[in-house]
C-alpha positions as CSV (number, residue, x, y, z in Angstrom):
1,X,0.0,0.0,0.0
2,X,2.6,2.5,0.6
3,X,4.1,1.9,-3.3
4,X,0.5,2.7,-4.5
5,X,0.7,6.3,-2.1
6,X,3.8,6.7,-3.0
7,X,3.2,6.5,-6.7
8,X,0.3,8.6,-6.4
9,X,2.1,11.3,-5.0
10,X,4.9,11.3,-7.8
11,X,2.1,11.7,-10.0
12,X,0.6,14.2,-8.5
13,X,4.1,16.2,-8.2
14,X,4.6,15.9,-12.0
15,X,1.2,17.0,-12.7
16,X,2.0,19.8,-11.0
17,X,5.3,20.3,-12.3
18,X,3.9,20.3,-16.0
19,X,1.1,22.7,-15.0
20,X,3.6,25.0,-13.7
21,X,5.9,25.0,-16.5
22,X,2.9,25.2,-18.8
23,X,1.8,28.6,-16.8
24,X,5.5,30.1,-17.3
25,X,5.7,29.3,-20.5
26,X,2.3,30.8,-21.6
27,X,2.9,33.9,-19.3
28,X,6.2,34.5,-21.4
29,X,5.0,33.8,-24.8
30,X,1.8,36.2,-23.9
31,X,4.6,38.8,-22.9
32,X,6.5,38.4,-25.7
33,X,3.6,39.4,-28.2
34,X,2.5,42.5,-25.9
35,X,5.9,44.2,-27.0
36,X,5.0,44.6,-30.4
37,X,7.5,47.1,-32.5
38,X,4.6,50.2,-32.5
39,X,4.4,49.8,-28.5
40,X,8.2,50.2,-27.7
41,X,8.4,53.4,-25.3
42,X,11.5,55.5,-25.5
43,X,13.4,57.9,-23.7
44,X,12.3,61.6,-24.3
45,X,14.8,63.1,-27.5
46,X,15.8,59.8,-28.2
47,X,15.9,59.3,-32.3
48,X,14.7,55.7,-33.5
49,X,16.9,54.1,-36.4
50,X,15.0,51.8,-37.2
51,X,12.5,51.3,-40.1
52,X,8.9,53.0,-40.6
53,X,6.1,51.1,-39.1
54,X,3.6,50.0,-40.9
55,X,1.6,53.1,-40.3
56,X,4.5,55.6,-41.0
57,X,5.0,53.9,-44.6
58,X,1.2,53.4,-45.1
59,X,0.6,57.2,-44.0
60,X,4.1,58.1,-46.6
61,X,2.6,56.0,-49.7
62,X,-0.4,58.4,-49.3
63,X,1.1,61.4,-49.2
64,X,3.1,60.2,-52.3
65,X,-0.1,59.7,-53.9
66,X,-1.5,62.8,-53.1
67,X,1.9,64.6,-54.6
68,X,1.6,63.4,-58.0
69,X,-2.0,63.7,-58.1
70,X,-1.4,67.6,-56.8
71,X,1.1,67.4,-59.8
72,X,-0.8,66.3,-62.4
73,X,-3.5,69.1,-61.5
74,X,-0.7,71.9,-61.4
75,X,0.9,70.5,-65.1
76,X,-2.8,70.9,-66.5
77,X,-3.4,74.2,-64.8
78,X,-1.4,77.4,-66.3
79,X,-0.5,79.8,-64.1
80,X,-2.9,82.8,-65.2
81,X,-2.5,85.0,-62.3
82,X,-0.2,88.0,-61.4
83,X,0.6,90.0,-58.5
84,X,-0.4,93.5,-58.4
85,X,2.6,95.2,-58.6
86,X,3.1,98.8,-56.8
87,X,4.7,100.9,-59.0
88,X,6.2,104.2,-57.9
89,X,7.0,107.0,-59.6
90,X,10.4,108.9,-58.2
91,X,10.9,111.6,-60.8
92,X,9.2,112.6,-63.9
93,X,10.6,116.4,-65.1
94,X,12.1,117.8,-67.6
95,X,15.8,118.9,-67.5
96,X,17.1,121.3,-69.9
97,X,16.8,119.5,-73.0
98,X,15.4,115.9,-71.2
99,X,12.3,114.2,-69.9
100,X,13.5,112.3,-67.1
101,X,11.7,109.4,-65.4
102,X,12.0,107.1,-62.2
103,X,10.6,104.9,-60.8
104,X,10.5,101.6,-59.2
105,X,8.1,98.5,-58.2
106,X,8.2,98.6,-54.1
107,X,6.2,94.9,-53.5
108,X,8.2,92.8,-56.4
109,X,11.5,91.5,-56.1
110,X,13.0,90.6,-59.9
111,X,15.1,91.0,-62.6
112,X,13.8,91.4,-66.2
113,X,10.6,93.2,-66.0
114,X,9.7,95.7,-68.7
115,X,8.8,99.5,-67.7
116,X,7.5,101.3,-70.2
117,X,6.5,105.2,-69.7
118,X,3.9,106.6,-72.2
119,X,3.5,110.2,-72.1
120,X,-0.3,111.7,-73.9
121,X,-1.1,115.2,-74.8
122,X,-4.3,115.0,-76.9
123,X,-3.4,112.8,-79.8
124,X,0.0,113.5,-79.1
125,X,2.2,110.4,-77.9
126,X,5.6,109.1,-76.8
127,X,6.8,105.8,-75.8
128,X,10.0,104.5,-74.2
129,X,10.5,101.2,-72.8
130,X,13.5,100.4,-70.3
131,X,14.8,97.2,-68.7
132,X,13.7,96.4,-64.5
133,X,16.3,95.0,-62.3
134,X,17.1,94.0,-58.7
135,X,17.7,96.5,-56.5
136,X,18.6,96.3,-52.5
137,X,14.8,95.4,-51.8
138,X,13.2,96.5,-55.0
139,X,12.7,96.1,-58.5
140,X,14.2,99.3,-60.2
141,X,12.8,100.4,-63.7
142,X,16.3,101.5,-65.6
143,X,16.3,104.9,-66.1
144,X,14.0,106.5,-69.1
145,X,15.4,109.3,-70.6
146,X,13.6,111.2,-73.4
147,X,14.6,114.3,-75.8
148,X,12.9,117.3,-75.5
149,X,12.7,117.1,-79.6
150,X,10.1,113.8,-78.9
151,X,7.6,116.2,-77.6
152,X,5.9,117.8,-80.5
153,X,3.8,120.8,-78.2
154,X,5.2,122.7,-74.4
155,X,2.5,121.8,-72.1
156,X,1.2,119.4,-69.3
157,X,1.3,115.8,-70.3
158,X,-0.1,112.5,-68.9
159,X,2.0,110.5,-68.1
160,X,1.3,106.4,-67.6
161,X,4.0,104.2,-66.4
162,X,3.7,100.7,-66.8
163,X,5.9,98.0,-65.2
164,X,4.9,94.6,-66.3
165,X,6.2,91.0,-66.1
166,X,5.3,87.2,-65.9
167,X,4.6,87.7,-62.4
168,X,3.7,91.2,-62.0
169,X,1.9,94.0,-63.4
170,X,1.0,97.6,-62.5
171,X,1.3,101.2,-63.2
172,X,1.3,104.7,-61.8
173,X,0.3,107.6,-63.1
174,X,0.9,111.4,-63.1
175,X,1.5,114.5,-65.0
176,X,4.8,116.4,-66.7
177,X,5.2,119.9,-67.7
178,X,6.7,120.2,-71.0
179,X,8.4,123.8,-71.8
């Protein structure tokens, strides 16, 4: 009788064994799988150099997406639209025997734009055209120097300066005393 108790509580110590391992083994596999590559916490400023996660690449494929569709709609679309330029006028007298004008574009910030001055005196009218560049902060018209000989009467004149380019256009406008 003791061989049968004595077998019985081997069993019973295995049995128990086994259960125990089992336990340990399923709490480690279950804690395994909880730290899953999205969870890891990391120190505050600390840069990851790993890979993106499925949601970083997921969330970067779309943005792709939505790039090249943005680009498709900007390669159909011409660009139609200009910015008012401010034009203004520094000088516009006569000296001696020349019509001088100045003037620059004080919001636009370019080389190549075209000023071009037209001075009116009932059907009267002269036209010169000069070159805009860069300046410290500005676009400066190049200076637009006319003979006196252009004007065919003395008198008040309107004058209408222009400054135009692919990205800008605008004018000013004011009057010049011929003698």
């Amino acid at each position: 009788m003791v061989t049968k108790k004595h077998s019985s509580n081997k069993k019973i110590v295995i049995l128990v064994a086994v259960i125990v391992v089992a336990a340990l083994a399923g709490t480690a596999l279950a804690y395994k799988n909880s730290r899953h590559v999205d969870s890891v916490v990391r120190a505050p400023n600390s840069v990851d150099y790993g890979g993106p996660t499925k949601q970083e690449q997921a969330a970067g494929d779309a943005q792709k997406d939505a790039n090249k569709a943005r680009e498709k709609i900007d390669a159909q679309t011409p660009a139609t639209t200009t910015t008012p330029a401010s034009v203004i006028l520094v000088d516009s007298t006569q000296y001696d025997s020349t019509v001088e004008i100045r003037a620059y574009v004080s919001n636009v910030y370019e080389d190549g734009g075209t000023c071009t001055a037209t001075l009116t005196s009932g059907s009267a009218k002269v036209t010169k055209t000069s070159t805009a560049f860069k300046d410290a902060t500005t676009t400066q018209c190049g200076a637009i120097d006319i003979a006196r000989s252009e004007f065919s009467t003395a008198g008040t004149w309107n004058l209408t300066l222009v400054y135009s380019s692919p990205t800008s256009t605008g004018q000013a406008t004011s009057e010049v005393k011929i003698n």
